[in-house]
C-alpha positions, 0 to 999 in steps of 0.5 A: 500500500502507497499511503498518502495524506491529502489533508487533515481529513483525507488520505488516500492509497492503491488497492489495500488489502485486510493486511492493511487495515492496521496501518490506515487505522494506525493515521486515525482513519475514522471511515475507509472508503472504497472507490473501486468496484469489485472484480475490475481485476482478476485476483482484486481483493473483494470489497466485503473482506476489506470492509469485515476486517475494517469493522473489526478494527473500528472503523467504518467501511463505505463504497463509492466505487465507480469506473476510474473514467467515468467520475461526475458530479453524482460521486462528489455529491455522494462523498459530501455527507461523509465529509460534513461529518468531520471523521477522517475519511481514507480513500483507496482504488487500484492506484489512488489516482481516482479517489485523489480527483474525486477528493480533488472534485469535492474538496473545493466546495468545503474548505477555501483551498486544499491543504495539499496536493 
């Protein structure tokens, strides 16, 4: 896993796997949030393994997958509420590059600038 920190709420990564879900627990991850739809590769871990492991580790787990062409405006308005919360929020899909733009899409609407990235 290539873990990332976007800003006090956000981290993001590539694919996790349960062995994993120590580390993002470890940055204060209140919610792990999976941004990839299942069986998009062979041998993907499934969505409902990682989300067992997150539950057993505290944390909340939530899909928001999507195809990494085809974000919108929907996705954003779906990651919105999550954000309102002011949990920590941890973001994955096969590289991190999705849940970054989706992270990017959003983020200006909440808070003056982002942090980083």
């Amino acid at each position: 896993m290539i873990y990332k920190q976007l800003n006090e709420q956000f981290s993001v990564s590539d694919q996790i796997t349960v062995d994993d879900i120590a580390e993002i627990a470890s940055h204060g991850a209140d919610i792990v949030m999976c941004n990839r739809p299942d069986d998009e590769e062979p041998n993907q871990p499934k969505y409902a393994d990682i989300k067992k492991a997150v539950e057993a580790h505290g944390m909340e787990a939530e899909l928001l997958d999507f195809s990494s062409y085809h974000i919108d405006d929907v996705h954003r308005d779906m990651l919105m509420p999550f954000i309102k919360t002011g949990k920590k929020i941890h973001l994955y899909c096969r590289t991190g590059s999705r849940s970054t733009r989706l992270w990017r899409s959003t983020v200006h609407l909440t808070m003056s600038e982002p942090e980083t990235v």
